[in-house]
N, C-alpha and C positions, 0 to 999 in steps of 0.2 A: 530508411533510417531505423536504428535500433534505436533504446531505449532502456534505462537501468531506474527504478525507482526506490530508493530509500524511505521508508517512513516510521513513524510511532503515533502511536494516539494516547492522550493523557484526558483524564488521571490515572496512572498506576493503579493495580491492585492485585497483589503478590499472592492475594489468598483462595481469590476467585477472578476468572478471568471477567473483566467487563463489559455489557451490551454491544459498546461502541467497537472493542476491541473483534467483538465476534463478529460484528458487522463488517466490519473492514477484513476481519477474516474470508467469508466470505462470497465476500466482492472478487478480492483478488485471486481466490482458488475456482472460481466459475467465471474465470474473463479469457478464458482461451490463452494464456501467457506462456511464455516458454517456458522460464523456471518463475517458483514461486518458493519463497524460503520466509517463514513465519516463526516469529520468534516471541520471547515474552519480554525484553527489552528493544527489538527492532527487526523490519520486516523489510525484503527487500524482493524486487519482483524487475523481470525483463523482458522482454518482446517487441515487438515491431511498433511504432511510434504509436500508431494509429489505437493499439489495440490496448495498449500503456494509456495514453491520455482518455480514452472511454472508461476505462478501470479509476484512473484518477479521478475523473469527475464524479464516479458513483458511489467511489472512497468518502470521496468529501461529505458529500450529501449525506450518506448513508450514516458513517460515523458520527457528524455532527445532529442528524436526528436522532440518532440513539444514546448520546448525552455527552459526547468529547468536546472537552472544553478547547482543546488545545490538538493540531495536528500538525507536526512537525516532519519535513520532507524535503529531498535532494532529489534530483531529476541530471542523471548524467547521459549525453549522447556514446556508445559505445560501437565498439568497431569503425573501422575506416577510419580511423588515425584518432577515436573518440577515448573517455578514459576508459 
C-alpha cells in the first residue's frame, strides 16, 4: 500500500522558519520517501505505507518537542483505486 501524507505544523512564522517547522523538515527529507514536497504553508510526502507511518510518528514527536502547538494532517491511501 502506498501512502500520501499532507501536513502543517503551527504556529506560523512568515519571517523565520520555526524549530518545529525544521524539525518536521527534516524528518521527512531523511525517511527514505519517494516524493517529499515542503512548503511554507503545507507539506506533503508519499511512499510505501510502512515508511509513511515511521515518518509520521517521528513527525509528531519531533515537531511537538520542538515547540508545535498544533499539527494538522490527512493521510490518503493512493493507487490501486486510492485518491
Amino acid at each position: 500500500m502506498r501512502l500520501r501524507l499532507e501536513f502543517t505544523t503551527e504556529p506560523f512564522d512568515l519571517d523565520e522558519t520555526p524549530p518545529h517547522a525544521v524539525a518536521a523538515r527534516d524528518v521527512v527529507q531523511t525517511a527514505g520517501l519517494d516524493a517529499v514536497d515542503v512548503g511554507p504553508f503545507g507539506n506533503t510526502v508519499e511512499g510505501r505505507a510502512d515508511a509513511v507511518l515511521a515518518a509520521l510518528d517521528a513527525l509528531l514527536r519531533e515537531s511537538l518537542e520542538a515547540g508545535a502547538t498544533r499539527v494538522s494532517l490527512q493521510v490518503n491511501v493512493v493507487g490501486a483505486g486510492g485518491a
